[in-house]
N, CA and C of each residue as an Amber inpcrd file, in Angstrom:
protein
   675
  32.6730000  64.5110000   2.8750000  32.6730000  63.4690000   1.8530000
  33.7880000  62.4680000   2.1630000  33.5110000  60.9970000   2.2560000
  33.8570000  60.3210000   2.3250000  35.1560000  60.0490000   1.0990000
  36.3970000  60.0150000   1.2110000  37.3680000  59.6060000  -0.2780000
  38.1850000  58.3860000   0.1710000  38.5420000  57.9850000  -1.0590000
  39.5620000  57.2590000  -0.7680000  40.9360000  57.7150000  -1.3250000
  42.2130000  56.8170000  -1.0800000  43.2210000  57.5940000  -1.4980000
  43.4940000  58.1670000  -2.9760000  42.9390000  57.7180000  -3.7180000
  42.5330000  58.4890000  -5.3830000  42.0340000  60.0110000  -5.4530000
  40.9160000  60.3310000  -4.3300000  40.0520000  61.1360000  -4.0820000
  38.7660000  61.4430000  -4.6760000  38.7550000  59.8090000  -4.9070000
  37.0240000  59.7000000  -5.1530000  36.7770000  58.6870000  -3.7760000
  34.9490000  59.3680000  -3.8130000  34.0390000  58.7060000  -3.0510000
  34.4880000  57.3320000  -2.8360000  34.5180000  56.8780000  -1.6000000
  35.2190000  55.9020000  -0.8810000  33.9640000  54.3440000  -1.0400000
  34.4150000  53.4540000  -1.1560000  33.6030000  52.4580000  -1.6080000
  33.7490000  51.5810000   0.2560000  33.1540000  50.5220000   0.1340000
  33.3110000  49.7400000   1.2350000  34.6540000  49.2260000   1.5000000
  35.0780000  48.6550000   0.7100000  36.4450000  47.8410000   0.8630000
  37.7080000  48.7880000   0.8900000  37.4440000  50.3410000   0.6880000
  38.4300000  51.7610000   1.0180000  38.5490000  51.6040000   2.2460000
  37.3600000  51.1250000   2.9420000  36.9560000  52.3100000   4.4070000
  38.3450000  51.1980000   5.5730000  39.3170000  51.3380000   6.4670000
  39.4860000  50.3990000   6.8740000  39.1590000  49.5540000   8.3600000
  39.0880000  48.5050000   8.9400000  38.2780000  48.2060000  10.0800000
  38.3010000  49.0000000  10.9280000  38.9570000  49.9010000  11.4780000
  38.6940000  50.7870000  12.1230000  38.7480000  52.2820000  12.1270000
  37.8670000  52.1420000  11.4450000  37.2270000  53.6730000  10.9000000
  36.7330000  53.7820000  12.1010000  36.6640000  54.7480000  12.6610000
  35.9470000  55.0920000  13.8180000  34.1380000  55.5130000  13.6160000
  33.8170000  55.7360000  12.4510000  32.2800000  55.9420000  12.1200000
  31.8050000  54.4460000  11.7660000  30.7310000  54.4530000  12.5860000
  30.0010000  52.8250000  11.7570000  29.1180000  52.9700000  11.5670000
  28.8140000  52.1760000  10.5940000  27.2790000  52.3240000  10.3210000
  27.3430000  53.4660000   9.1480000  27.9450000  53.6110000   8.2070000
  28.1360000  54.5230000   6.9530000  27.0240000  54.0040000   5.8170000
  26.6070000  55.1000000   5.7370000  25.1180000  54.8940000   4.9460000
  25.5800000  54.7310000   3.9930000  26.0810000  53.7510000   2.7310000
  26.3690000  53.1400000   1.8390000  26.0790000  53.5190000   0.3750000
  24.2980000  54.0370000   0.6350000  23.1360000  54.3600000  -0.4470000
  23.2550000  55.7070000  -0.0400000  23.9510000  56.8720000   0.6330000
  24.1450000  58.2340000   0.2040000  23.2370000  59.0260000   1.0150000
  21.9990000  58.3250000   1.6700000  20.4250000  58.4530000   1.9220000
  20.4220000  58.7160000   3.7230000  20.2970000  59.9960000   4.1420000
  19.9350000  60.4900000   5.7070000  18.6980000  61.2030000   5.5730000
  18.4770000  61.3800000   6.5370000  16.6340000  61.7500000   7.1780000
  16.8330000  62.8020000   8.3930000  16.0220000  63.9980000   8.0010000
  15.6020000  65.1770000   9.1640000  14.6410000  64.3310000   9.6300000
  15.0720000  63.5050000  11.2510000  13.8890000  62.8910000  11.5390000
  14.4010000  62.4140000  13.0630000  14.2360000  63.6190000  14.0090000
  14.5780000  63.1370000  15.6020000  14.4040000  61.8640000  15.8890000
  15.2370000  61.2900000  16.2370000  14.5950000  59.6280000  16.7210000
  15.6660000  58.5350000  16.0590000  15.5230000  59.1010000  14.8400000
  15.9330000  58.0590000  13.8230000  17.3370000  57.7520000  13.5010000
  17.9460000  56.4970000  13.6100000  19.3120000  56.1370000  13.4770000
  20.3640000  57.1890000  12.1840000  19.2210000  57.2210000  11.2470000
  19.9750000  57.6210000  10.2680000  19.6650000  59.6130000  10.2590000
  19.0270000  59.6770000  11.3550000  18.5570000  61.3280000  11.5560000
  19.9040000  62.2250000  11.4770000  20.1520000  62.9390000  10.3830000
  21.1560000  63.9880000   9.8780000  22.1690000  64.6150000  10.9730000
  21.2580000  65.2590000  12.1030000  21.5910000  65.5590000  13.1060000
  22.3600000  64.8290000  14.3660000  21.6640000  63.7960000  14.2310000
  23.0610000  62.8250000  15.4090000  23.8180000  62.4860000  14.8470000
  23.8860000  62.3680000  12.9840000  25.0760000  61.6930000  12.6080000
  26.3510000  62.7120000  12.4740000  26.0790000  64.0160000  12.2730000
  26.7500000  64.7490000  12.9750000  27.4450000  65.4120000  14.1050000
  26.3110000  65.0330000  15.0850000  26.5510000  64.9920000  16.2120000
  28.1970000  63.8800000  16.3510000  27.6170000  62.7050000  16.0530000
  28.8160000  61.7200000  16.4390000  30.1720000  61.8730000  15.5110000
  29.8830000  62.2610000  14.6560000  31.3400000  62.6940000  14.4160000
  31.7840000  63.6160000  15.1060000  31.2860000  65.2650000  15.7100000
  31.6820000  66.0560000  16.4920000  32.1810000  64.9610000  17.9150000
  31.8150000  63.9080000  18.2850000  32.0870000  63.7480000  19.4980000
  33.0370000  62.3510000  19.5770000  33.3600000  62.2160000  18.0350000
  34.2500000  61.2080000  17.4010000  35.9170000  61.9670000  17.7500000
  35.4220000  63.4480000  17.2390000  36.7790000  64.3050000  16.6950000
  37.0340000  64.9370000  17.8480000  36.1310000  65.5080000  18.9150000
  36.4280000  66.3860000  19.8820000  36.3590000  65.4320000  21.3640000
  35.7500000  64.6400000  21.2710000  35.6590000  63.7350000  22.4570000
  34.8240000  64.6900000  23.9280000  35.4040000  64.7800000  24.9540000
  34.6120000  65.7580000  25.8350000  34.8140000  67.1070000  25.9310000
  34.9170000  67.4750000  24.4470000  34.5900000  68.6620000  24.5030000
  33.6720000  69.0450000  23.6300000  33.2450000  67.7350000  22.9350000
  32.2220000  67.9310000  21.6310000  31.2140000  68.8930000  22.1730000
  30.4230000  68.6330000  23.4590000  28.8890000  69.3530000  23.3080000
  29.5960000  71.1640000  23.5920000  30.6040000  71.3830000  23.8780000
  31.1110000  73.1780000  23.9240000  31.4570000  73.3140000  22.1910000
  31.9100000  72.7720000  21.5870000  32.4410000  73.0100000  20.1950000
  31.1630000  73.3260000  19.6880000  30.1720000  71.9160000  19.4610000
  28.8330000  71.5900000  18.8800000  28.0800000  73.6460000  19.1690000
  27.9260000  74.1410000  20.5460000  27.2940000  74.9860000  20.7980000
  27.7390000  76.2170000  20.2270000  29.4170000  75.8970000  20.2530000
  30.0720000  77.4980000  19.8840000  29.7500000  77.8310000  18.5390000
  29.6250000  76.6340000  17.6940000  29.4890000  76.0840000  16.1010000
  28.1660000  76.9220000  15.8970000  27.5370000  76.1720000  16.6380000
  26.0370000  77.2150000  16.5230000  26.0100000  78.3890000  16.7980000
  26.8210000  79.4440000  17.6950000  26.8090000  80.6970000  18.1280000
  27.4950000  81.0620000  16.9750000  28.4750000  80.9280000  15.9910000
  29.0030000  81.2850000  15.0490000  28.4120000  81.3970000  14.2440000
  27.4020000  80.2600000  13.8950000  26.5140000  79.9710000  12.6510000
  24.8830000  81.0120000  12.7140000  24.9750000  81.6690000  13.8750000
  23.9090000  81.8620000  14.2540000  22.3890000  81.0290000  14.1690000
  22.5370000  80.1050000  14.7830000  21.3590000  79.2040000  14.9870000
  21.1050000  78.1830000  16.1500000  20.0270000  78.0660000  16.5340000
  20.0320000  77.5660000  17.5770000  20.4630000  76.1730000  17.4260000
  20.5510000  75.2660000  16.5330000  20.8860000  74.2720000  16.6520000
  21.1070000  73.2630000  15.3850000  22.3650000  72.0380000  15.5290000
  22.3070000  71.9350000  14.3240000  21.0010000  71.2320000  13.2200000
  20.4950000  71.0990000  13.5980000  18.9910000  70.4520000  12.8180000
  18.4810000  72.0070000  12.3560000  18.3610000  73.3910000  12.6890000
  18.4620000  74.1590000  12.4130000  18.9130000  74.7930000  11.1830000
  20.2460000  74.5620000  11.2940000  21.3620000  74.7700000  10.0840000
  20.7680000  74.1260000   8.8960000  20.3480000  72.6830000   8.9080000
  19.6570000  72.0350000   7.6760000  18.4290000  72.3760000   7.4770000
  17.2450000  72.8420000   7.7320000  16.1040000  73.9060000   8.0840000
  16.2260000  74.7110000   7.8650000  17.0560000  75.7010000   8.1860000
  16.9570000  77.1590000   7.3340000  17.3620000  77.2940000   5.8670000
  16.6150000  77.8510000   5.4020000  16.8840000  78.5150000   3.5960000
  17.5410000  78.4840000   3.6300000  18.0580000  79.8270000   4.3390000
  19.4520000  80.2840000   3.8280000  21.0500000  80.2150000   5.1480000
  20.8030000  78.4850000   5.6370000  21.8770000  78.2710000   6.1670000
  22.6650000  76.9990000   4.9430000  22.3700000  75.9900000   5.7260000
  23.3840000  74.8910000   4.9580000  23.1710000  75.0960000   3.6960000
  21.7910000  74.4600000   3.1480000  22.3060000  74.4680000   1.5580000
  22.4570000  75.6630000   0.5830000  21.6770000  76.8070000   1.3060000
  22.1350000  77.8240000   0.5930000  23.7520000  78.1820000   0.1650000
  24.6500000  77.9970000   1.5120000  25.5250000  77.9690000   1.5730000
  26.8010000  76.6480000   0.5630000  25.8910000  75.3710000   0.9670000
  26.1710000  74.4450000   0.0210000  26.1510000  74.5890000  -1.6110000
  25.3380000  75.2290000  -1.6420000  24.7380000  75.6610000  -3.3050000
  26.0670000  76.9650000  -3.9810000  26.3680000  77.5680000  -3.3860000
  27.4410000  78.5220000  -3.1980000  28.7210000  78.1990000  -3.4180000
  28.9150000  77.0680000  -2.7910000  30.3890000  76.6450000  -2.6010000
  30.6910000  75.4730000  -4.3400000  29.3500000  74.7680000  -4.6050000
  29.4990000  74.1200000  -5.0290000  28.9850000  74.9200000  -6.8990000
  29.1130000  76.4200000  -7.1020000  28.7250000  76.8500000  -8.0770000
  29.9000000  77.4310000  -8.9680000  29.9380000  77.5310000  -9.6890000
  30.6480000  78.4440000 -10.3440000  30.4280000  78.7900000 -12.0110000
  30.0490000  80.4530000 -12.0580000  29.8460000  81.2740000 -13.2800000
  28.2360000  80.8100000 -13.3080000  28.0930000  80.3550000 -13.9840000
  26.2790000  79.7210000 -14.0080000  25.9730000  78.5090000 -13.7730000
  26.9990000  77.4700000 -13.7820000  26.6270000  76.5140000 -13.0120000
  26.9940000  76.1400000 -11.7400000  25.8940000  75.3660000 -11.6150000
  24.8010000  75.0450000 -10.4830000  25.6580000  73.0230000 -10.0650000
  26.0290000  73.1730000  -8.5050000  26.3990000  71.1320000  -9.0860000
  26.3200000  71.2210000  -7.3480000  25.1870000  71.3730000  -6.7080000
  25.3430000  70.9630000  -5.6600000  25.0660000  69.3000000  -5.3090000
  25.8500000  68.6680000  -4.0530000  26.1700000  67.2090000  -4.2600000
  25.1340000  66.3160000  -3.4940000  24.8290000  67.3380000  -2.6400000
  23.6800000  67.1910000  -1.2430000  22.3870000  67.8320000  -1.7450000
  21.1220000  66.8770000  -1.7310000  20.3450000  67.0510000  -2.2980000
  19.3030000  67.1940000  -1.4710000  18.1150000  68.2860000  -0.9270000
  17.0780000  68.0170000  -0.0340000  15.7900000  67.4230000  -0.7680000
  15.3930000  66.2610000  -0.5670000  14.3270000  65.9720000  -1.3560000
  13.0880000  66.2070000  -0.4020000  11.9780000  66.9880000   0.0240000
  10.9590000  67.0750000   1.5200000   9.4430000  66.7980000   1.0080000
   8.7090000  66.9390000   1.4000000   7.4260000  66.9080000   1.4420000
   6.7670000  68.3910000   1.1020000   5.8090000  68.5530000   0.9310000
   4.9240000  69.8870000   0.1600000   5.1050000  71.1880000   1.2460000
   5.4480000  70.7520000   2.4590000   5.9350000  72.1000000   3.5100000
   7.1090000  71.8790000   4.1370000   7.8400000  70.7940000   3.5480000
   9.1810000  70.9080000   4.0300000   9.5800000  70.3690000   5.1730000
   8.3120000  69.9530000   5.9430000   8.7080000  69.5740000   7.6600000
   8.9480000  67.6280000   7.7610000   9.4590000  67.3850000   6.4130000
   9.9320000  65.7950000   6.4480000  11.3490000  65.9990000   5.2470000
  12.6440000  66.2310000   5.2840000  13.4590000  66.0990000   4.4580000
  14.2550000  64.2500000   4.5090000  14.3020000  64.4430000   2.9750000
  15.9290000  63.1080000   3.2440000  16.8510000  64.0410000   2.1440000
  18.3160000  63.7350000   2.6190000  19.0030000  64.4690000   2.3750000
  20.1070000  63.4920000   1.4260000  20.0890000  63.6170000  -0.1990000
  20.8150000  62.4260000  -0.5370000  21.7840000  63.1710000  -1.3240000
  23.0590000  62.1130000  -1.0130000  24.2110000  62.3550000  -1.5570000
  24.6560000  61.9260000  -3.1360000  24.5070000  62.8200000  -4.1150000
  24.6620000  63.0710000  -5.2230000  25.5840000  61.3230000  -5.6060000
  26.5290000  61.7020000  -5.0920000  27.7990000  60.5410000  -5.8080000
  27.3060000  59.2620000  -5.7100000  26.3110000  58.7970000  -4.7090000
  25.8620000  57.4970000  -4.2060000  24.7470000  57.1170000  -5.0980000
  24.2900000  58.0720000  -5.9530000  23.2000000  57.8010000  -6.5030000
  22.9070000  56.5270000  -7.7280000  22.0280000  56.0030000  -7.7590000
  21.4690000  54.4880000  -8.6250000  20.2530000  54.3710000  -8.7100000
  19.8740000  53.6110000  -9.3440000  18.6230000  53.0000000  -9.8360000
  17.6530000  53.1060000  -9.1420000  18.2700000  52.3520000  -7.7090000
  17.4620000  51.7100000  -6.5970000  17.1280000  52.8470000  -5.5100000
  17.7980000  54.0740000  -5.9470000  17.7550000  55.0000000  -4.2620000
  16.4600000  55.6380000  -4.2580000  15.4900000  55.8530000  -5.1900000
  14.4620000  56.2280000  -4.7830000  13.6200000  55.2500000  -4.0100000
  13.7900000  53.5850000  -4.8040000  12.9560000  52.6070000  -4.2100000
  13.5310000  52.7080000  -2.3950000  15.1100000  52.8040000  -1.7440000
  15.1180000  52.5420000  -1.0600000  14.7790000  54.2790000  -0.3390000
  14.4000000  54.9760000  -0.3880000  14.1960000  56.3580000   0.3720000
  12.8920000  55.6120000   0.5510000  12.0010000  55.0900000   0.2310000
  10.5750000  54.5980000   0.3470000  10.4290000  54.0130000   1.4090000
  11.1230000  52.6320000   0.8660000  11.5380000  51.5600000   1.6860000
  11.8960000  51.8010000   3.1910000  12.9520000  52.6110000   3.0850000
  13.8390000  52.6110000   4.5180000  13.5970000  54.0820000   5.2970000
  12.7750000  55.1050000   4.7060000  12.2800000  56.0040000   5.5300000
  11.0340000  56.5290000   5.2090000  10.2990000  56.4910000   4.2680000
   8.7950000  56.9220000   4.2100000   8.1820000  56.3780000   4.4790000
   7.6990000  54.8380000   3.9060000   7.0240000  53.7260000   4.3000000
   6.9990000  53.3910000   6.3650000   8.4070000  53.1800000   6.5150000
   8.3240000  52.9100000   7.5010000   7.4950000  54.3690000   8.8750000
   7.8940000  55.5440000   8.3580000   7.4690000  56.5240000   8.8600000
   5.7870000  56.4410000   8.7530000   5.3090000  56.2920000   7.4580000
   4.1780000  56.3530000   7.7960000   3.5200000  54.9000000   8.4620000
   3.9000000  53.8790000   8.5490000   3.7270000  52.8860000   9.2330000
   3.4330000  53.3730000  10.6130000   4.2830000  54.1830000  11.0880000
   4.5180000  54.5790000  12.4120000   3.4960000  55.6610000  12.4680000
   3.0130000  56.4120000  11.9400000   1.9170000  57.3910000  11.9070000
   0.9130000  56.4010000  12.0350000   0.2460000  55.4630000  11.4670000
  -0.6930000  54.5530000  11.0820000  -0.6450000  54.1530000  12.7460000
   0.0550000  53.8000000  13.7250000  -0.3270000  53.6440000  15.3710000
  -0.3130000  54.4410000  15.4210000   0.1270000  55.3700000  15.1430000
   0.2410000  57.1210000  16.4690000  -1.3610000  57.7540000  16.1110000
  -1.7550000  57.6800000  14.9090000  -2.7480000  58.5020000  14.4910000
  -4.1540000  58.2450000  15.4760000  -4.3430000  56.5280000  15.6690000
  -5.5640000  56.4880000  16.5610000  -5.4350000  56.4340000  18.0330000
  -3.7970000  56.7810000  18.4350000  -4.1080000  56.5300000  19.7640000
  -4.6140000  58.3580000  19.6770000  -4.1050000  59.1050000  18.7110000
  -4.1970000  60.5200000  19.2520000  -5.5190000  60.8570000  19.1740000
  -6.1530000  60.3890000  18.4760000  -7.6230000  60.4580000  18.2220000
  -8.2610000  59.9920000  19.4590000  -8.2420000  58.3440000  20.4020000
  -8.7670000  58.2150000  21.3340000  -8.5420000  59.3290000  22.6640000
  -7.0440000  59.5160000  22.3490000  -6.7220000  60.8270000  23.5770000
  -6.8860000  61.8780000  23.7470000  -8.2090000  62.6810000  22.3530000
  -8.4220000  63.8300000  21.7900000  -6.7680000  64.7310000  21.8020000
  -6.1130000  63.9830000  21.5430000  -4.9790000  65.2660000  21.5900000
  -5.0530000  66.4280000  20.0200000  -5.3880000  66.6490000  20.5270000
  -6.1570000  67.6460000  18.5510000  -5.0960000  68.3080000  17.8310000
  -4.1260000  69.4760000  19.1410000  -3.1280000  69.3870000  18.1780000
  -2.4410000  68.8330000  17.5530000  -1.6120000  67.8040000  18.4870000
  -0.7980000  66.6190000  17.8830000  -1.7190000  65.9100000  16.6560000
  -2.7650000  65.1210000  17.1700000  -3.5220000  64.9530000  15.8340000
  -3.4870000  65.3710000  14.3680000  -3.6570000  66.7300000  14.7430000
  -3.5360000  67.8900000  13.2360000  -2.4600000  67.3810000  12.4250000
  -1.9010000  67.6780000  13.2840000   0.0880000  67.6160000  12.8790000
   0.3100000  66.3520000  12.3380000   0.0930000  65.3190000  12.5710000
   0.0590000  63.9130000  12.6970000  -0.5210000  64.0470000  11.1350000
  -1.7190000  64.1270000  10.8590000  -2.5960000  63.9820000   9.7870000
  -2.0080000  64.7390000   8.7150000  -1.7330000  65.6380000   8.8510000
  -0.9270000  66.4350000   7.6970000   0.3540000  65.9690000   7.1800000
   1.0740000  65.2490000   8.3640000   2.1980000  64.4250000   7.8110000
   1.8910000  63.5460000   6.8640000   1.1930000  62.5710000   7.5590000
   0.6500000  61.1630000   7.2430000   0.6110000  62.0470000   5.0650000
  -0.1700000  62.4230000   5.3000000  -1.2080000  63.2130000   3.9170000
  -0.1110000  63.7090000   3.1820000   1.3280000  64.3780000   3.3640000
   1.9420000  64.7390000   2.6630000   3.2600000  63.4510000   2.6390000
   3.5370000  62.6620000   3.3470000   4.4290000  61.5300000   2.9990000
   3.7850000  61.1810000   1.8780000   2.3280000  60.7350000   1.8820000
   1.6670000  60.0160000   1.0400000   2.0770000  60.5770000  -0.7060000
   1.6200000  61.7320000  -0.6400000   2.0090000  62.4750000  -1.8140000
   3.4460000  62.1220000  -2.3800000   4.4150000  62.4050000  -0.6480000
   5.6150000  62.0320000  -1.0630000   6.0390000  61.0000000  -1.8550000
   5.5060000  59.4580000  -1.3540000   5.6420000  58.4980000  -1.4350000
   5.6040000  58.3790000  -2.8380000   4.1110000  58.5610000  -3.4350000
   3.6460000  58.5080000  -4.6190000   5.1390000  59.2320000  -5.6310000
   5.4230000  60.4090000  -5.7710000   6.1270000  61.2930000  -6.3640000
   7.1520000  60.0670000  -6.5810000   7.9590000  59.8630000  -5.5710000
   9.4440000  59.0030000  -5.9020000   8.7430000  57.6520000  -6.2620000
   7.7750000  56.7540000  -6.3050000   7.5730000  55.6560000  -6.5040000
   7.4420000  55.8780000  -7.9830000   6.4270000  57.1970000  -8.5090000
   6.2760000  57.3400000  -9.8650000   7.5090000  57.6540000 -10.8700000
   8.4940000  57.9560000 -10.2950000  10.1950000  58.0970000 -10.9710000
  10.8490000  56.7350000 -10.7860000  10.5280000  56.1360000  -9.4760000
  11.5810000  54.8080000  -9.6450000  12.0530000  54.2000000 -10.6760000
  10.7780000  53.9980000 -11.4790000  11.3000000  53.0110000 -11.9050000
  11.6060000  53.1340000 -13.3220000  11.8220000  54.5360000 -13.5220000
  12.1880000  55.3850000 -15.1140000  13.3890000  56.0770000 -14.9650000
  13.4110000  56.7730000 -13.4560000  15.1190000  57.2610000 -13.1550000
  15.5670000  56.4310000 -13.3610000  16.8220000  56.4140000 -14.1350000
  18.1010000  56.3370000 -14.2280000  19.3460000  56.8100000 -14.2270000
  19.7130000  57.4730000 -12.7840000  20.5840000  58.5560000 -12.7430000
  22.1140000  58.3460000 -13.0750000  22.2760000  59.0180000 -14.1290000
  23.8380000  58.5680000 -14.7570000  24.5280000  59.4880000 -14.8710000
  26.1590000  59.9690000 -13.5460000  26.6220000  61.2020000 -13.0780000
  27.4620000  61.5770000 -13.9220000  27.5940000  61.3290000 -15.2690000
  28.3460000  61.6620000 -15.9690000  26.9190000  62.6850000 -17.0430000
  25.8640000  62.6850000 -16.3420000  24.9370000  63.7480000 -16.8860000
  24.9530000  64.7410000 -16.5460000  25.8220000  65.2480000 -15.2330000
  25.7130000  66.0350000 -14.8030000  24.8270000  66.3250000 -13.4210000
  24.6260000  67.4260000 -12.8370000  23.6730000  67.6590000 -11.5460000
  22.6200000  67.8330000 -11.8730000  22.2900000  69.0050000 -12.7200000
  20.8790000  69.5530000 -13.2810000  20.2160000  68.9970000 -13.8890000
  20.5140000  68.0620000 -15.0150000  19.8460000  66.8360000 -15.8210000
  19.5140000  66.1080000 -15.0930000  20.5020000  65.4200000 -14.1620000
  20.0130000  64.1790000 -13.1590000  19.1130000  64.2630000 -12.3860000
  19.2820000  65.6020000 -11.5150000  17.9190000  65.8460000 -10.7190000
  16.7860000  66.6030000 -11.3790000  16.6280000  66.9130000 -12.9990000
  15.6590000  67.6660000 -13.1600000  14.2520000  66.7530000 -13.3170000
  14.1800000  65.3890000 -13.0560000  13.0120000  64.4850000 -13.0030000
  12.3050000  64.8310000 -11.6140000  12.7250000  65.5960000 -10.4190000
  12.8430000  64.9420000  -9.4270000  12.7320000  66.9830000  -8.6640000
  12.2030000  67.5240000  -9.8640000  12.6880000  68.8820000  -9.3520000
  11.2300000  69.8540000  -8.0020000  10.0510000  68.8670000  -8.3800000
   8.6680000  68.8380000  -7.5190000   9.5250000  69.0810000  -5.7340000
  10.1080000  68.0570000  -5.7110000  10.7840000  67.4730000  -4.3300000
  11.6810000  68.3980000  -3.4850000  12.2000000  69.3340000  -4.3880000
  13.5380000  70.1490000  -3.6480000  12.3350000  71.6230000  -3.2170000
  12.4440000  71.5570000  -2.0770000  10.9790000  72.7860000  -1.1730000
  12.0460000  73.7820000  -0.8610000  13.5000000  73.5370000  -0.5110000
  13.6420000  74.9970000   0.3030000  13.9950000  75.6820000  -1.0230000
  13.7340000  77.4440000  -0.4650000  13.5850000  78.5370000  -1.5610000
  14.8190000  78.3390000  -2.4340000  15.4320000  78.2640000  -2.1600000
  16.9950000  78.1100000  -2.7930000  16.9090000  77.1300000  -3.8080000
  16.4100000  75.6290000  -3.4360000  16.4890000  74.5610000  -4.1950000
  15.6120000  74.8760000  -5.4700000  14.3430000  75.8210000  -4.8500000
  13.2110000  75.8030000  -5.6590000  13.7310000  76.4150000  -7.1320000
  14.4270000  77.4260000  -6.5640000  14.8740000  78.7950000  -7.7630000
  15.9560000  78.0240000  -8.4210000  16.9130000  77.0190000  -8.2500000
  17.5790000  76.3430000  -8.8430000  16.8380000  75.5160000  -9.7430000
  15.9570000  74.8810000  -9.4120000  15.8230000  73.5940000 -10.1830000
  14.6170000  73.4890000 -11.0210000  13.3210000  74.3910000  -9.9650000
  11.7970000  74.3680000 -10.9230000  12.3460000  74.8940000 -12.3820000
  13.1270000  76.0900000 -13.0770000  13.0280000  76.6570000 -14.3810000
  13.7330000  75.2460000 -15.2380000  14.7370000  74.2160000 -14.5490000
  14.9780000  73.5210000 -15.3940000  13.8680000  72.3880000 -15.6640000
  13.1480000  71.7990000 -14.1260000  12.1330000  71.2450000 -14.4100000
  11.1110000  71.0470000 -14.9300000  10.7120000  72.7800000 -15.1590000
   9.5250000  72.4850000 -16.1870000   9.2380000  72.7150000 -17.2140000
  11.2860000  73.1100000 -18.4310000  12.1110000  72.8800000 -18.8580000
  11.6520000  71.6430000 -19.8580000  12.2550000  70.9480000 -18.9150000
  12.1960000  69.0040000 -19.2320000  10.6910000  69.1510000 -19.2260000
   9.6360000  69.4430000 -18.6470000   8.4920000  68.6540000 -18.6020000
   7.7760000  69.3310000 -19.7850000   7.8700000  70.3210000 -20.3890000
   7.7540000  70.8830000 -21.2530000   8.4330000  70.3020000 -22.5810000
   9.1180000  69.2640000 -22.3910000  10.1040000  68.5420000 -23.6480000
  10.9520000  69.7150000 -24.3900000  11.7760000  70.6030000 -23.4710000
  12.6790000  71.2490000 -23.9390000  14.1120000  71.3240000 -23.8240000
  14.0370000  70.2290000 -22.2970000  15.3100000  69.8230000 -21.3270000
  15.8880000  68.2610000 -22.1760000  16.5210000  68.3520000 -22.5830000
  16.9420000  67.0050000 -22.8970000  18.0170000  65.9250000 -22.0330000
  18.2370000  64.6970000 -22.3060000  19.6900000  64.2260000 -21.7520000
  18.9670000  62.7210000 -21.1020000  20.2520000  61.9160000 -21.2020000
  19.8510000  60.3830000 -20.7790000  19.0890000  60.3120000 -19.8990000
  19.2470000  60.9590000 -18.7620000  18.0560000  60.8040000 -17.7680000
  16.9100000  61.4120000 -17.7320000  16.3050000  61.8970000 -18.2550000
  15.3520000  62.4620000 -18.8810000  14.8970000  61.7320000 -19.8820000
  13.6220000  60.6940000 -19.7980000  13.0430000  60.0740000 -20.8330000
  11.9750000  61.2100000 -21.4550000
């Protein structure tokens, strides 16, 4: 977590010109998504190789032999690595306030990973905007070349994405524009609009009993219409 000298969440005009990280996602908002600038995994990566320099890729590996996993995209993928672990650190007695949020698709194999403190009005419109939309844009070419190339598996795979972004898409477009996440509600209130979205087992057992809670009109609180 980003602070400034107060030890709250660090704003733009905290950070100073030479911060050695650039490109600080502003809106809170990263993506399990090889390729992609804002993909979870290299942005970790580059800080390991910010802090360790040439010795990052031996640290990066030992990190993983410790963690037992093959790799760090791994660590955010398994149940019961990061956020289980995240969920843990960030609990105490019965509550629940984790800060890092996995929001994925109906099997989990598309996460964005958003940071609690950054949260506003606009972050569902921009998770749309700046990684679903454009993702499935990018499915929308890939889908017919795979079809002319009979590649069937890839195809499959391809189509099932495409089909569950879509869902995705829909889900956060249908909250946009009624969330109003206000962090003085707390974790569980704020995300209980939003509780469909959290797939790994951990998130699920946290959040579905409050979600359907609220959807049941039993959950109350500002963000929750």
């Amino acid at each position: 977590m980003l602070q400034n000298a107060d030890g709250l969440p660090a704003r733009i005009e905290d950070v100073p010109a030479d911060y050695p990280i650039k490109d600080i996602p502003w809106d809170g908002v990263l993506v399990d998504e090889p390729g992609h600038k804002r993909d979870i995994e290299r942005r970790l990566r580059e800080v390991i190789e910010i802090i360790w320099k040439d010795r990052a890729e031996a640290i990066e590996q030992e990190a993983c032999e410790i963690l037992g996993i093959k790799s760090l995209r791994d660590y955010f993928r398994k149940p019961g690595a990061f956020f289980a672990e995240h969920l843990k650190r960030y609990s105490k007695s019965r509550r629940q306030a984790p800060i890092y949020w996995p929001l994925s698709t109906a099997s989990g194999g598309y996460t964005l990973w958003v940071y609690y403190h950054r949260l506003s009005d606009q972050t569902l419109y921009a998770c749309v905007r700046d990684f679903v939309q454009p993702k499935l844009d990018e499915l929308g070419k890939t889908i017919p070349r795979l079809e002319e190339e009979k590649r069937l598996a890839d195809l499959r795979a391809a189509t099932e994405l495409r089909d569950e972004l879509e869902e995705f898409k829909k889900e956060l477009l249908e909250w946009a524009p009624k969330w109003k996440p206000n962090l003085n509600d707390g974790v569980l209130i704020t995300a209980c609009p939003l509780w469909r979205l959290f797939r790994l087992p951990v998130g699920v057992r946290t959040w579905r009993p409050a979600g359907r809670s609220w959807s049941a009109g039993t959950t109350t609180g500002p963000t929750c219409p």
